[in-house]
N, C-alpha and C positions, 0 to 999 in steps of 0.2 A: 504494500500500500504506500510505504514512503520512497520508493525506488525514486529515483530521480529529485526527491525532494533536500535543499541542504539544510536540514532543519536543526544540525549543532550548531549553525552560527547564530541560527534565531533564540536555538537556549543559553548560547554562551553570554549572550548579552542579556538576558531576561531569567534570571535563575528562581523566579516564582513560578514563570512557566515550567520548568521542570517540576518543583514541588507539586503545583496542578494535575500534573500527568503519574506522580508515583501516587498523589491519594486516587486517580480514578484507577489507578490498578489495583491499589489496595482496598479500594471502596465495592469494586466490582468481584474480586477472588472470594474465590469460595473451598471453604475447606470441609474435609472428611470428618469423622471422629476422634479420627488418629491424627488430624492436624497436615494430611495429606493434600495439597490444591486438587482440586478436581477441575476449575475453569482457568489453567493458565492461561492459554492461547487466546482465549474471550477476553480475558481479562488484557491480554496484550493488545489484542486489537481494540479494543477502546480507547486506549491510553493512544494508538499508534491515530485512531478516528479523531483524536482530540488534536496531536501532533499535524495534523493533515492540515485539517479546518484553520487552526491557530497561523500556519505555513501560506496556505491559500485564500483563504476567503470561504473557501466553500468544504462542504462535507464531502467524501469519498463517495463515489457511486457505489447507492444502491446500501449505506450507511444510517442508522437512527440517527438522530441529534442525539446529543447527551442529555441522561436526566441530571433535574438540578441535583438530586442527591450522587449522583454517581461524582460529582465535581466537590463535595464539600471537605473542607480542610477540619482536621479534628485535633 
């Protein structure tokens, strides 16, 4: 989804936007019993749909918008 995109330099200069992107991974993973992830990849591809959006303007085709809670800092 970020092929082509240089989105280190937009975080090297903006280091909230990274924090933005580690709570919606962390906001979105979901764990087992055993404290297992079971949604990594989803959980990366949100974070990666958040990176996209923040880079472009727009959402990745074919992408949800983020919910507000998927974005909240804790």
């Amino acid at each position: 989804m970020l092929d082509g995109i240089n989105y280190w330099d937009e975080l090297r200069d903006s280091p909230s936007q990274m924090e933005i992107c580690f709570a919606i991974f962390a906001n979105v993973l979901e764990l087992d019993e055993h404290g297992e992830p079971i949604n990594e990849k989803y959980a990366e591809r949100r974070a990666a749909t958040y990176l996209y959006r923040y880079c472009t303007g727009n959402l990745p085709p074919g992408e949800a918008d983020l919910e507000p809670w998927e974005r909240n800092l804790y």
